[in-house]
N, C-alpha and C positions, 0 to 999 in steps of 0.2 A: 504494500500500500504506500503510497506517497504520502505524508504526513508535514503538514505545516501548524505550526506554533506560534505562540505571540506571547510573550511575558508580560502583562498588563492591559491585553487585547488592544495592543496597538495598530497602526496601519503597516508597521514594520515587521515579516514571518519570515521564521527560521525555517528552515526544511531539510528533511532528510527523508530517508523511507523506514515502515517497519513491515516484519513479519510476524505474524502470529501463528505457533505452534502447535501442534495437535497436544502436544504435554501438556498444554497450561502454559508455554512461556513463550517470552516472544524475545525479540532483536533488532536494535536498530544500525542503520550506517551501515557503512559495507565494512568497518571494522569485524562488526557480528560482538564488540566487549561489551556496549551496553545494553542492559537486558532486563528483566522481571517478569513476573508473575500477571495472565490475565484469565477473565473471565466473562463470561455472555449474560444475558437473564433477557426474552423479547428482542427487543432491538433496542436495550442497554448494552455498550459494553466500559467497560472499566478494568487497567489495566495500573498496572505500578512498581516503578523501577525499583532497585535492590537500595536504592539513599531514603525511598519514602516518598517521594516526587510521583502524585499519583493523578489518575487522568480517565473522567467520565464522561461517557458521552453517546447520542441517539443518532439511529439512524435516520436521516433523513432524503429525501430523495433516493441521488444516487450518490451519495456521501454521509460522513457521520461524524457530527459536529459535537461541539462540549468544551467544557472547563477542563482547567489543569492546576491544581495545589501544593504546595511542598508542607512539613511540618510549622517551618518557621512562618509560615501565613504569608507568602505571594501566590499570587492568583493569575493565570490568564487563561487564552482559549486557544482551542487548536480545529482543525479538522482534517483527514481525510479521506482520499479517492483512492480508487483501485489504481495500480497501474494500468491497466489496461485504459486506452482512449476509445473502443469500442462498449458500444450501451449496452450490445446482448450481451459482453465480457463482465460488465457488472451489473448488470442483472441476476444473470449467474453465479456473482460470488455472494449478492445476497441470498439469492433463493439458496445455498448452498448454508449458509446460518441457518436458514429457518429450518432446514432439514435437518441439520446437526443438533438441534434441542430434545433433551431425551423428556420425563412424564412433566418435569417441574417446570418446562420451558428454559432450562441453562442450557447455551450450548458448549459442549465442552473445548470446541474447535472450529478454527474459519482455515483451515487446510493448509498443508508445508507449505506453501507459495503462499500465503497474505492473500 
């Protein structure tokens, strides 16, 4: 997924990509060092690096927007898009969430590739 951020929801975004795991974990940058722990529930997901630097947020469209918070109390927003610039491509990786939710509606997984 392509992933932009903003530390105070400014008009100025950072960007990287991440991927998320079939484990439970994900990874950003093409380093693949930073990483953490995430989770589905609907078309919530929230996800949170190994410092506490945590990050929720809805699907919306064809993208999934939301806040980001550290311990110490800064706030911004982020969102991302699939890689793919084709619609049936993320269609598919949505439809591909809603199939991965088992009785509770979590899904455990959005597949090796993000």
């Amino acid at each position: 997924w392509n992933y932009r951020f903003s530390w105070g929801c400014g008009s100025v975004y950072g960007s990287t990509t991440i991927v998320f795991l079939a484990n439970g974990t994900f990874r950003t940058g093409s380093s693949a060092t930073i990483r953490g722990k995430w989770y589905m529930v609907g078309h919530e997901i929230c996800w949170e690096f190994t410092n506490g630097c945590t990050y929720a947020g809805r699907k919306i469209g064809s993208s999934v927007q939301g806040m980001m918070y550290t311990t110490s109390g800064s706030k911004g927003c982020f969102y991302l898009t699939h890689r793919s610039t084709s619609t049936a491509s993320m269609k598919k990786a949505f439809e591909q969430m809603q199939e991965a939710q088992d009785s509770n509606g979590v899904i455990r997984y959005l597949g090796p590739d993000g």
